[in-house]
C-alpha positions as CSV (number, residue, x, y, z in Angstrom):
1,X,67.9,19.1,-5.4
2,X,68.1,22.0,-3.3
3,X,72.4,21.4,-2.7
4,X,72.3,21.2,-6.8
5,X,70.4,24.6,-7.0
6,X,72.4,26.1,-4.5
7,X,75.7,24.8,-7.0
8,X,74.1,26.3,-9.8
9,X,73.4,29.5,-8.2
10,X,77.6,29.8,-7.0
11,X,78.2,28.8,-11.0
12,X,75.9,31.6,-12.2
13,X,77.8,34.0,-9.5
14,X,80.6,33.2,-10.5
15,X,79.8,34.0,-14.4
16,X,78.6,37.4,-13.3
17,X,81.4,38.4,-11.6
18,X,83.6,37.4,-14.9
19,X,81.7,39.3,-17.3
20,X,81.8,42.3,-15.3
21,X,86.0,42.2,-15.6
22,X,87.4,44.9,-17.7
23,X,89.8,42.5,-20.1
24,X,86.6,39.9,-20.1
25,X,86.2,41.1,-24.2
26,X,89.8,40.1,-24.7
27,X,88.9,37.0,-25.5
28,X,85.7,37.0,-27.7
29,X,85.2,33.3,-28.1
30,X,85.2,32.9,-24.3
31,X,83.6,35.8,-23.4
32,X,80.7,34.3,-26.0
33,X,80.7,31.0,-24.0
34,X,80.5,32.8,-20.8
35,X,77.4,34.9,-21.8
36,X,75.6,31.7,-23.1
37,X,76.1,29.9,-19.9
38,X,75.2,32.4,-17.4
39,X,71.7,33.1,-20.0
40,X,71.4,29.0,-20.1
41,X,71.1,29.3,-16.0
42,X,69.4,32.8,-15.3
43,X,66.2,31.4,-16.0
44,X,66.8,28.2,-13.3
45,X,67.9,31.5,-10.8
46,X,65.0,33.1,-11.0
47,X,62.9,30.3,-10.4
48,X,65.6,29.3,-7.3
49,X,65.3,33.2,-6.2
50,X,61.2,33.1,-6.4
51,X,60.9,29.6,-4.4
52,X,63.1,31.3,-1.8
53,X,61.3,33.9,-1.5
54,X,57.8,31.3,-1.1
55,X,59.5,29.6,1.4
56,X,59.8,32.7,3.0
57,X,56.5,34.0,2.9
58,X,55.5,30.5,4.2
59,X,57.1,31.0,7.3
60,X,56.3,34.4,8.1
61,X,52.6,34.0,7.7
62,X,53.6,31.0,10.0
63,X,54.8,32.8,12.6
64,X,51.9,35.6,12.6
65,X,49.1,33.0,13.1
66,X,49.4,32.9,16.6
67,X,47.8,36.0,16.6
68,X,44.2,35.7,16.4
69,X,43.1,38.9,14.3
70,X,45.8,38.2,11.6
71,X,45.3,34.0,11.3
72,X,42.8,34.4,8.4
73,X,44.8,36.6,5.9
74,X,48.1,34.4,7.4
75,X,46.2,31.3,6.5
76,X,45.2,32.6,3.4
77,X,49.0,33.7,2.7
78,X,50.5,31.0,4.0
79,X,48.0,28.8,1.5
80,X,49.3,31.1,-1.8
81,X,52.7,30.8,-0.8
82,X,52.4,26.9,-0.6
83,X,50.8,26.6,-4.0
84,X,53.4,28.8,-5.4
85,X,56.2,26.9,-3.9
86,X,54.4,24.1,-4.9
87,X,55.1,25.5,-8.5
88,X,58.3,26.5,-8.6
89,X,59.4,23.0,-7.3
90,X,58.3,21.2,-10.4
91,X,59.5,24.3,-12.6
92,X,63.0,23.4,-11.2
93,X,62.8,20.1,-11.5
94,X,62.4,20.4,-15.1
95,X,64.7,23.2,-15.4
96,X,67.2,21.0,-14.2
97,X,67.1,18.6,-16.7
98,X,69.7,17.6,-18.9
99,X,69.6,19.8,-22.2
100,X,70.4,18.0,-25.6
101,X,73.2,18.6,-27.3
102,X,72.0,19.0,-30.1
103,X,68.9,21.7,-29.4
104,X,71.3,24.2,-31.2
105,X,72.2,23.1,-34.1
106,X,70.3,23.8,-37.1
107,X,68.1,21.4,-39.0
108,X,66.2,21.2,-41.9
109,X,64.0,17.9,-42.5
């Protein structure tokens, strides 16, 4: 999952550096398509971008509980950081599903 994320992350790069092209508005239609995808995946990047940054904080407050006076608030860190990686790792997971197809078209029943 993470080598899919990290795919998804180069796409959504990738889209940024497009948009920010000076003839990117030549072409409206594309330029529309662009801007939908790279909306469509900022939401899974920041949710990549915030687990990162748990895993992170997971392994600092590792690292500092050798020392004794900081092993409580390291434990207590190290404990938040899990949870919130704990989180974000089912968030992606159902970020990462498949959308439907038809989620944007408009229906009346």
């Amino acid at each position: 999952m993470l080598d899919k994320l990290q795919a998804v992350a180069n796409r959504f790069e990738e889209l940024c550096a497009r948009s920010e092209q000076p003839d990117f508005y030549n072409d409206p239609k594309k330029a529309a398509a662009i801007l939908r995808e790279r909306n469509d995946l900022e939401p899974i990047i920041e949710a990549y971008h915030a687990y990162n940054q748990a895993v992170r904080d997971m392994e600092d407050a590792q690292e500092l509980m050798s020392d004794p006076e900081m092993k409580e608030l390291c434990q207590e860190t190290y404990q938040a950081a899990k949870e919130e990686k704990e989180r974000l790792f089912k968030e992606l997971q159902i970020l990462l599903l498949p959308k439907d197809p038809n989620d944007d078209k408009i229906v009346i029943v």
